[in-house]
Residue frames relative to the residue before (quaternion, step in Angstrom):
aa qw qx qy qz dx dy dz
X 1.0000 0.0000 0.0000 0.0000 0.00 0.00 0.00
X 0.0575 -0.8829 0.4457 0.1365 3.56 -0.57 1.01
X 0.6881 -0.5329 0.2747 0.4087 3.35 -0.93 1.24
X 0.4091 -0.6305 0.5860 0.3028 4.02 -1.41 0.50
X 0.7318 -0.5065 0.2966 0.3465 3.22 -1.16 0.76
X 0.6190 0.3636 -0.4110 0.5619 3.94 0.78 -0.56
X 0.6997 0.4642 -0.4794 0.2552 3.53 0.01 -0.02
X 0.5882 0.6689 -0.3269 0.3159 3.32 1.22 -0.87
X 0.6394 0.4368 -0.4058 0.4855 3.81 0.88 -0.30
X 0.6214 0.5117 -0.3691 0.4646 3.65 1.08 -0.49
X 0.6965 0.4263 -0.3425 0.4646 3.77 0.97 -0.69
X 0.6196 0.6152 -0.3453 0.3441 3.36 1.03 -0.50
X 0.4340 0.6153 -0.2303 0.6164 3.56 1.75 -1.64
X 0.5658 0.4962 -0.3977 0.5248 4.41 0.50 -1.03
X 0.8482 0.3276 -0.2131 0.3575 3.61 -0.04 -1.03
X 0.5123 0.5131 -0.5345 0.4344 3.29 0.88 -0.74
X 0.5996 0.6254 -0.2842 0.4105 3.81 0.69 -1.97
X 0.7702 0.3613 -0.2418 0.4667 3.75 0.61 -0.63
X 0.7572 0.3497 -0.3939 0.3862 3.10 0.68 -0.58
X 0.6921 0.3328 -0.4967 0.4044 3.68 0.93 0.09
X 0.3054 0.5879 -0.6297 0.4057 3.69 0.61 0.79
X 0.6905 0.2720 -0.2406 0.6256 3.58 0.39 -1.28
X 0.4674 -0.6028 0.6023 0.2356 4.11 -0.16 0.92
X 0.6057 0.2629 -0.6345 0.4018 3.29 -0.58 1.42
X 0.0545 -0.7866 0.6150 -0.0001 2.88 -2.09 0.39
X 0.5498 -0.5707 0.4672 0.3922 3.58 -1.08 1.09
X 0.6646 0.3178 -0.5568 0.3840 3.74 -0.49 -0.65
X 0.4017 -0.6628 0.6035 0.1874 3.08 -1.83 1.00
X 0.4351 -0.7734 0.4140 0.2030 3.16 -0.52 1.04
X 0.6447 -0.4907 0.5031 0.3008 3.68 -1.67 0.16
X 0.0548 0.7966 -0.5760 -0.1751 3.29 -0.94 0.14
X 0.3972 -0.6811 0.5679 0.2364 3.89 -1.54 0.12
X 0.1447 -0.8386 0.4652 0.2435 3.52 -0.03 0.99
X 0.5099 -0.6846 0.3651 0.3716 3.03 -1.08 -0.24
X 0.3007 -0.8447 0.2105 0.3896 2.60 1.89 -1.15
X 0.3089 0.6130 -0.4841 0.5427 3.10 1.61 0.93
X 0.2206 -0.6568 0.6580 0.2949 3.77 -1.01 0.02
X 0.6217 0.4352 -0.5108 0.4040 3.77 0.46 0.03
X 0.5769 0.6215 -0.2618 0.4608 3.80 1.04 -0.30
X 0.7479 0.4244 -0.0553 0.5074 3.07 0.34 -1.57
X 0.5362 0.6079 -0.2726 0.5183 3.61 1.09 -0.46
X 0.7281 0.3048 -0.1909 0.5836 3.51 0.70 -0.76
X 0.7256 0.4644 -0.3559 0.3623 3.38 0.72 0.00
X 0.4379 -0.7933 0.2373 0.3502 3.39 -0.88 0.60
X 0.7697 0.2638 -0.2040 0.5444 3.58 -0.49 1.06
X 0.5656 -0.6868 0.2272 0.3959 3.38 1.67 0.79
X 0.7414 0.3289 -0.1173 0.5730 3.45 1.07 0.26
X 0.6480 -0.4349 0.5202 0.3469 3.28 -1.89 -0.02
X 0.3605 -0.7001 0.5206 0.3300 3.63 -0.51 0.74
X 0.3350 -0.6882 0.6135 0.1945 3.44 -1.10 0.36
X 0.5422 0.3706 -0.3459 0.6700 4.13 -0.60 0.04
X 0.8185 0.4293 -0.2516 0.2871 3.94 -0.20 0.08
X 0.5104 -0.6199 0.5401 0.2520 3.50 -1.14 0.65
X 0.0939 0.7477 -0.6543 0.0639 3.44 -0.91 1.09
X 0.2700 -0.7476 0.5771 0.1876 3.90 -1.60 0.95
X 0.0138 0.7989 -0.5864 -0.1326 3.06 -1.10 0.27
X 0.3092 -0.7418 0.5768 0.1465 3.82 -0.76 0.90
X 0.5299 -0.4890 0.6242 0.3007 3.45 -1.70 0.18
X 0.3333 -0.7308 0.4204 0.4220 4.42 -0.59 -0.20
X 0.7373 0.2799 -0.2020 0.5808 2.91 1.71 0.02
X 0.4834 -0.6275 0.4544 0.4076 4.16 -1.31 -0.03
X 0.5920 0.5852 -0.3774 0.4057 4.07 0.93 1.00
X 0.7988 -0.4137 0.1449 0.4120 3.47 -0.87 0.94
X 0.6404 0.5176 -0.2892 0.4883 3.40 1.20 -2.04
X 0.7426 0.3378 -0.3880 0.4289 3.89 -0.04 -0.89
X 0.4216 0.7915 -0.3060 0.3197 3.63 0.93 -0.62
X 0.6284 0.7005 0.1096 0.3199 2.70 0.97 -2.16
X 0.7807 0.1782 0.0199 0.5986 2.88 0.38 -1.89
X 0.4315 0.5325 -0.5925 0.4233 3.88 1.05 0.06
X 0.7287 0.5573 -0.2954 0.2668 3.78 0.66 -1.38
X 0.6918 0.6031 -0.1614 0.3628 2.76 1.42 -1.16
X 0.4030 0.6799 -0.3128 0.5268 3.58 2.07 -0.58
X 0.8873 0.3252 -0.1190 0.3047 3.04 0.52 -1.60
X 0.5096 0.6245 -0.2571 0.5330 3.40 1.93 0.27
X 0.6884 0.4005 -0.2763 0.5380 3.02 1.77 -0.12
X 0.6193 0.4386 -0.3340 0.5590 3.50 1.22 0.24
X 0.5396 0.3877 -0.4217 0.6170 3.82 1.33 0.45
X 0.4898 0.6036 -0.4786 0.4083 3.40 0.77 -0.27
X 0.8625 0.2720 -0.2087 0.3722 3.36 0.44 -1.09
X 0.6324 0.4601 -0.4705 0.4087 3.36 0.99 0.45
X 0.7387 -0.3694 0.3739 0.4219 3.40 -2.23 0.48
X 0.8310 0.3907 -0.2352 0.3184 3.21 -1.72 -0.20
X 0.5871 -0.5563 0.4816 0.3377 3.36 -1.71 -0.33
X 0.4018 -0.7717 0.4677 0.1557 3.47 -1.26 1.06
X 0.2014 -0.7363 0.6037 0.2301 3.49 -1.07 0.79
X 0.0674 -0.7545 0.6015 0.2537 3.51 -1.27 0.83
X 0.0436 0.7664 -0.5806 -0.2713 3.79 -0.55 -0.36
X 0.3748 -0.6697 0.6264 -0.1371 2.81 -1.40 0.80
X 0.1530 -0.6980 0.6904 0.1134 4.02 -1.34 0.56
X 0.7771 0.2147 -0.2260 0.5468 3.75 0.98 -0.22
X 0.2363 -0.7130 0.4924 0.4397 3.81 -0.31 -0.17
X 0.4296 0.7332 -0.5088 0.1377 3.38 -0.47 0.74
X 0.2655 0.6975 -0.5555 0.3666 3.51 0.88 1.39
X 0.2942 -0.8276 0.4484 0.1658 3.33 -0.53 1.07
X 0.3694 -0.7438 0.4699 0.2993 3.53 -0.14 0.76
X 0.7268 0.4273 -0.3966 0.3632 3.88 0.09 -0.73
X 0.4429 0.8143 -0.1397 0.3483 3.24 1.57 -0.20
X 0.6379 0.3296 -0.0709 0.6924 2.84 1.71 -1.94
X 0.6723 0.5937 -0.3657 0.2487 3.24 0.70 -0.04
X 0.4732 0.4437 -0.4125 0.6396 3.38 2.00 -0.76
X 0.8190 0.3002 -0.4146 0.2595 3.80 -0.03 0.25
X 0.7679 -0.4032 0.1155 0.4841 3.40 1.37 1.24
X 0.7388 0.4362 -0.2146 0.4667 3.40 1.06 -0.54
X 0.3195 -0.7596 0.5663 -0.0120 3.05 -0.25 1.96
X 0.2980 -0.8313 0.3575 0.3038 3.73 -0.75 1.05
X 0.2634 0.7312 -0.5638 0.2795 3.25 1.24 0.61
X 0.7114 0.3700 -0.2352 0.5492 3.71 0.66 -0.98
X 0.6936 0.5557 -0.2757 0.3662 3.77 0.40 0.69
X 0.0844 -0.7847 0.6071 -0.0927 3.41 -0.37 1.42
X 0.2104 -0.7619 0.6122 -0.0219 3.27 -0.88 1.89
X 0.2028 0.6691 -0.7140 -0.0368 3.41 -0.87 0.80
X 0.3877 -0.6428 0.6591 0.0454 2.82 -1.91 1.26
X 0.3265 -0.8027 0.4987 0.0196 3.36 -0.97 1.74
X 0.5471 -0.5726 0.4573 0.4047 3.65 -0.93 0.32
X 0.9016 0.1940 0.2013 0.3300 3.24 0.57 -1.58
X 0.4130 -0.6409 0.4169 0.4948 3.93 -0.10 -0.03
X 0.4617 0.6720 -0.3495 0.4616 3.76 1.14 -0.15
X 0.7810 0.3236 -0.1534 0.5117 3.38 0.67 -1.31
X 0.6381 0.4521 -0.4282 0.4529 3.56 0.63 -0.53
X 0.5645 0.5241 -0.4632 0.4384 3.81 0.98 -0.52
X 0.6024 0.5872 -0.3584 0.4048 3.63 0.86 -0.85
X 0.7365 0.4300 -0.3772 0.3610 3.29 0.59 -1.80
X 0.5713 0.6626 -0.3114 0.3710 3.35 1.41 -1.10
X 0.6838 0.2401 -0.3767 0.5770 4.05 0.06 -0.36
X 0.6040 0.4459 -0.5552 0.3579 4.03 0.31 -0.60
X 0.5646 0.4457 -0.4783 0.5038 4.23 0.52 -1.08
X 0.7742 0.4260 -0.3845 0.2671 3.40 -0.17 -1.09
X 0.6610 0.6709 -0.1516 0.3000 3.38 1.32 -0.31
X 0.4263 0.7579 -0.1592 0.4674 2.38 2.22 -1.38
X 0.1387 -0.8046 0.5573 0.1510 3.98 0.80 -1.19
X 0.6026 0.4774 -0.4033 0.4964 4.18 1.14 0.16
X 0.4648 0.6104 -0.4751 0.4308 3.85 1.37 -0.02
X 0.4265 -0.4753 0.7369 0.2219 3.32 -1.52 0.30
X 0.7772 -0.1228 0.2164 0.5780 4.07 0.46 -1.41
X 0.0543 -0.7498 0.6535 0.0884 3.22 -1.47 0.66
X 0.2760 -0.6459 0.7090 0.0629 3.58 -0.64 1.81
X 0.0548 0.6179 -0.7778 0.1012 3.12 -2.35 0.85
X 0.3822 -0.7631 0.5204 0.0288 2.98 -1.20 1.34
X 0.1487 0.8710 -0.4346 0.1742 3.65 0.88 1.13
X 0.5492 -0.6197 0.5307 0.1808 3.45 -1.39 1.19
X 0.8243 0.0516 0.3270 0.4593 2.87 0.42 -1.80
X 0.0809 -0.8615 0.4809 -0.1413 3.34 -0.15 2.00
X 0.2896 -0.7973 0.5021 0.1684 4.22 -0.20 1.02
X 0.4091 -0.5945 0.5032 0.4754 3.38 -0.78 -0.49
X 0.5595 0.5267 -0.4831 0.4198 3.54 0.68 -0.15
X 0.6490 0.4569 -0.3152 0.5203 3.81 0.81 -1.49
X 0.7761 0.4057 -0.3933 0.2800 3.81 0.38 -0.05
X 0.3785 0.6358 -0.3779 0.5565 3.09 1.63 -0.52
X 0.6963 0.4340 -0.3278 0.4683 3.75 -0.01 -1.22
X 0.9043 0.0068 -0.2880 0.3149 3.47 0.80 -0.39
X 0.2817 0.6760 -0.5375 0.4180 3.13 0.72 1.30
X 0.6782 0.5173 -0.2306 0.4682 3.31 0.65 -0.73
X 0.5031 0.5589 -0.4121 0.5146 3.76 1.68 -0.96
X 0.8418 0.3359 -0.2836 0.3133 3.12 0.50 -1.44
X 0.5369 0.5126 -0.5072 0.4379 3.94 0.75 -0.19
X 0.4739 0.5954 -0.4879 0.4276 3.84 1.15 -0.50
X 0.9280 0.1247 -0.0402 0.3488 3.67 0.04 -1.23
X 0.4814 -0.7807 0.2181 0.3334 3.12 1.93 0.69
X 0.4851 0.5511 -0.5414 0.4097 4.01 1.71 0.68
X 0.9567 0.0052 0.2800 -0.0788 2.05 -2.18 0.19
X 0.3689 0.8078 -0.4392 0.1356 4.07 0.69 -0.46
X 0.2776 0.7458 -0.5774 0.1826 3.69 -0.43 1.33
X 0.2462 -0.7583 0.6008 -0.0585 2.88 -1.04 2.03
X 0.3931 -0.6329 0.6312 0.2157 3.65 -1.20 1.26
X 0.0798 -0.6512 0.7214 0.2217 3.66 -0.89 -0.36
X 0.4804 0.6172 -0.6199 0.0628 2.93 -0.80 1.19
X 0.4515 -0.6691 0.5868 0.0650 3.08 -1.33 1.29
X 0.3535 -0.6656 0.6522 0.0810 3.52 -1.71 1.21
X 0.6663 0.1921 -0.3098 0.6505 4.08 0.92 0.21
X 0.5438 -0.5100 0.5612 0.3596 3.15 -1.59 -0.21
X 0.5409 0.6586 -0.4146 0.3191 3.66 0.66 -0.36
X 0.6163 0.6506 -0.0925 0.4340 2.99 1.57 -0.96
X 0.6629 0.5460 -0.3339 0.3886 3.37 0.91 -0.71
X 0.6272 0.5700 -0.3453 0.4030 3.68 1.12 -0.37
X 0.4180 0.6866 -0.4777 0.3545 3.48 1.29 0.04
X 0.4125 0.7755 -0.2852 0.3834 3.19 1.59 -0.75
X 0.6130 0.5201 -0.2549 0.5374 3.59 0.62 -1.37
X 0.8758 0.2416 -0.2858 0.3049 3.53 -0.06 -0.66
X 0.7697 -0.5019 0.2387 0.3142 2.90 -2.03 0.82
X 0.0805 0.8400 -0.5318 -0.0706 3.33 -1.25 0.49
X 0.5112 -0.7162 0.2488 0.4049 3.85 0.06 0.17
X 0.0364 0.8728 -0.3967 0.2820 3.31 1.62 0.80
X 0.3386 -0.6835 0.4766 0.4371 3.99 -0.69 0.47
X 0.8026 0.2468 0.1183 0.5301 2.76 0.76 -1.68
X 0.0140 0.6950 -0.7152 -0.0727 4.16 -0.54 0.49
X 0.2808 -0.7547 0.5871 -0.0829 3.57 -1.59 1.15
X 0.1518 0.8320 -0.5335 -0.0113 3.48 -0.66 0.55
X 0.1015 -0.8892 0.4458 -0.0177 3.69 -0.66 1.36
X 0.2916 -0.7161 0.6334 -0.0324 3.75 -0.67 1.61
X 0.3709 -0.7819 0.4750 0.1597 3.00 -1.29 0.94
X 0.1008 -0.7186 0.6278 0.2816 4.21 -0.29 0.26
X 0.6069 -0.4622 0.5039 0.4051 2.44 -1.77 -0.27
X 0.2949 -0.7455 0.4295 0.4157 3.44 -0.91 0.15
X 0.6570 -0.4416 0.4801 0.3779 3.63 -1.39 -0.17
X 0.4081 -0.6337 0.6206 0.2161 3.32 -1.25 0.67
X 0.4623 -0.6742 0.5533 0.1598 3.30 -1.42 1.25
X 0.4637 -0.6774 0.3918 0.4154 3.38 -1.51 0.31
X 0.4687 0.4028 -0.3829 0.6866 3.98 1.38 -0.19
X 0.7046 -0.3862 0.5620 0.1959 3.04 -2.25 0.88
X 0.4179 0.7901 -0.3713 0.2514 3.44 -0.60 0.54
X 0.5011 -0.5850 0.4215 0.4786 4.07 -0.88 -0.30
X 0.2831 -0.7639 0.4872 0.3145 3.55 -0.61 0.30
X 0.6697 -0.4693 0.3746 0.4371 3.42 -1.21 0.12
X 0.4055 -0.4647 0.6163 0.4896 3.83 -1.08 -0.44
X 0.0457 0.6278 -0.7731 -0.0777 3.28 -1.71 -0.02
X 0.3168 -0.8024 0.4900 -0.1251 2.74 -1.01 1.75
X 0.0366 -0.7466 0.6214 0.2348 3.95 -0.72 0.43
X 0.3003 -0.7334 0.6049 0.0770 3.22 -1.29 1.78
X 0.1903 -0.7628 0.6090 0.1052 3.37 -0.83 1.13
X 0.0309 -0.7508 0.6414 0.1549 4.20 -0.51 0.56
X 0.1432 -0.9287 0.3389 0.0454 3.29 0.07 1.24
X 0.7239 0.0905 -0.0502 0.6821 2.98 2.37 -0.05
X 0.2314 0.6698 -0.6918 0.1388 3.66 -0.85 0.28
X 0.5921 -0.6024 0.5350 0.0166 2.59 -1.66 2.22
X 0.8015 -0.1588 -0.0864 0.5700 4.01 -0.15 1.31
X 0.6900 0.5232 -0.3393 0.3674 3.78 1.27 0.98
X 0.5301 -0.6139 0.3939 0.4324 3.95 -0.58 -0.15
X 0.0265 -0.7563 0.6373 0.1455 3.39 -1.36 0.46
X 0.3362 -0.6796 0.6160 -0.2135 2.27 -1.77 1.84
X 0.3511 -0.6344 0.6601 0.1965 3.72 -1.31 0.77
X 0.1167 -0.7458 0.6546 -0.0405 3.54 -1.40 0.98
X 0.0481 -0.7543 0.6280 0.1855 3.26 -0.98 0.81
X 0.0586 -0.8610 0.5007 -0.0669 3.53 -0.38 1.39
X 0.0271 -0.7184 0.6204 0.3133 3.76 -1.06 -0.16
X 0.6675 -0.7393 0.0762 0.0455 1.83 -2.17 0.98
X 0.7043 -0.3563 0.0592 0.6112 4.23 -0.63 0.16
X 0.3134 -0.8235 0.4617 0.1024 3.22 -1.17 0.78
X 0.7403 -0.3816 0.1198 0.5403 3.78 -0.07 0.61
X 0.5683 0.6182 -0.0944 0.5348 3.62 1.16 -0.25
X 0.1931 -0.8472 0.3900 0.3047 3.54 1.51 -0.89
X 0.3259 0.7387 -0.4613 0.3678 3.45 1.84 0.96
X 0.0745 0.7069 -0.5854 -0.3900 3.83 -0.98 -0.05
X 0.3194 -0.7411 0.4793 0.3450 3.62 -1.13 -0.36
X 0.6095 -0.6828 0.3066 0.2614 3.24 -0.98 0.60
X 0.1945 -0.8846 0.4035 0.1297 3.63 0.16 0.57
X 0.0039 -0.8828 0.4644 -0.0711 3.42 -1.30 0.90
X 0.4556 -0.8049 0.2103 0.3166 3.12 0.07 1.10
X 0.2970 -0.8666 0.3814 0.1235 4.04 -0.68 0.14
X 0.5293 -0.6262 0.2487 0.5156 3.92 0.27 0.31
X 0.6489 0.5111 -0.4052 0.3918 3.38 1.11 -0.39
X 0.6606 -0.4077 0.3881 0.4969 3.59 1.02 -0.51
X 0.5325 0.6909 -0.3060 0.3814 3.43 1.47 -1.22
X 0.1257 0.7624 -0.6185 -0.1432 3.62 -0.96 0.62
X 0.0795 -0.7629 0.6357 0.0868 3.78 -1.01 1.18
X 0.6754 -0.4111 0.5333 0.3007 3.19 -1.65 -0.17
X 0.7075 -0.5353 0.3915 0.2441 3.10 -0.92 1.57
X 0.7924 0.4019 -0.2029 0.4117 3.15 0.01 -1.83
X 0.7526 0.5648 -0.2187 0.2582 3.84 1.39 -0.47
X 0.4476 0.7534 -0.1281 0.4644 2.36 2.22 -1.30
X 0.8141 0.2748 -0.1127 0.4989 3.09 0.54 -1.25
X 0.2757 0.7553 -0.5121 0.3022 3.98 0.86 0.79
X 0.4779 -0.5661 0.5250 0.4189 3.79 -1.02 0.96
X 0.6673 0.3734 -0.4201 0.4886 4.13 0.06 -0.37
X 0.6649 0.2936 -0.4323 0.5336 4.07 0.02 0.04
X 0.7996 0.2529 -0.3461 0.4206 3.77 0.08 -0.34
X 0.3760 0.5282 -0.5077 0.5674 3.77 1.52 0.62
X 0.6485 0.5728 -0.2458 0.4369 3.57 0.81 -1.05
X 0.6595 0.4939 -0.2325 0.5167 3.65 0.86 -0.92
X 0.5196 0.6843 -0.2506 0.4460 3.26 1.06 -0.81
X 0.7913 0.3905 -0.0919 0.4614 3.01 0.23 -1.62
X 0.4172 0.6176 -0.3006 0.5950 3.92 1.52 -0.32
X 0.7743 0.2824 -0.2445 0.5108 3.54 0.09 -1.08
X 0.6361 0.3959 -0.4584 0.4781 3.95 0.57 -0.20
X 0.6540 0.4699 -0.4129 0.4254 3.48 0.35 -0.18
């Protein structure tokens, strides 16, 4: 028996109402590449989803892995529009920091929470807010109920949502393991880096860990790290020892260069 014509906007309004109960939805969403194709490839729709909640972890519980989690995620606000919220329970985000990863602190608004309670709060209200580009949070401990609440903020106003995990005991760090309604959950280890051929600092090089993506593949990246720009590149090793960026390696002036090596 098929529905009469006044009903059909009312059954239709039913499904929409159901289907974000059961967390999906028809609008196709935005994404943020990265601009690697080994990355983006494994993601769905070539990119980080935007409108969504994403985690990221340090690979270890010490400053360095810490660090470079923050520093991941300062480079993926970097590359969006607008102004970033960070919250925070301690103030200890270094700003020149976010800046070698693109994020100038002009476009950054730091609020410092009492509590993990409040920062969850401040965290679904920014995301709500819908004038953010991103909304960073420093969070211990993430439920499935407190992520739902903010997943759903963020498909409301279509930012951004990127949670650090970091944790002040070890007891804490298994919260990690469990499920949450997160698109994507990240996890970043420091390497060592490679030694240039000129005297000089060396890049980080970083092993990316995509430890989850919601209708995607996870995969292990060895990447360095964001560069003034909030780009990383994808690294690969070389017979000399040398390890460049894909996208460089494979330039008409280095393989003119190689050339010229093998005639000599």
């Amino acid at each position: 028996m098929s529905a009469s014509p006044d009903m059909k906007p009312v059954l239709e309004t039913l499904r929409a109402a159901i289907s974000r109960l059961e967390g999906h939805t028809n609008r196709r969403r935005s994404v943020l590449p990265f601009g690697v194709r080994e990355i983006d490839s494994r993601l769905p729709g070539g990119g980080l989803a935007l409108g969504a909640l994403h985690e990221v972890a340090g690979g270890g519980n010490d400053a360095l892995h810490g660090a470079a989690a923050g520093q991941f995620v300062a480079g993926i606000a970097a590359r969006t529009r607008g102004k970033v919220l960070w919250i925070v329970t301690r103030q200890d985000v270094f700003g020149p920091a976010l800046k070698q990863a693109g994020l100038s602190g002009r476009r950054v608004i730091y609020v410092e929470a009492a509590s993990e309670a409040d920062v969850l709060a401040c965290f679904e209200e920014g995301l709500r807010h819908g004038g953010l580009g991103a909304v960073v949070a420093d969070v211990a401990r993430l439920s499935m109920t407190a992520s739902r609440r903010l997943q759903l903020a963020a498909e409301t106003s279509g930012a951004l949502g990127l949670a650090i995990r970091r944790w002040r005991r070890q007891t804490e760090a298994a919260d990690f393991g469990q499920p949450t309604a997160s698109a994507t959950r990240w996890r970043v280890s420091v390497l060592p880096s490679v030694g240039l051929p000129v005297p000089g600092v060396d890049r980080p090089r970083w092993l990316l860990e995509l430890i989850r993506a919601r209708a995607g593949e996870c995969a292990d990246f060895e990447v360095e790290a964001c560069d003034a720009k909030g780009r990383l590149a994808y690294s690969r090793g070389l017979a000399s020892g040398l390890a460049l960026p894909a996208a460089l390696a494979n330039r008409p002036d280095q393989e003119a260069a190689g050339a010229r090596r093998a005639r000599a």
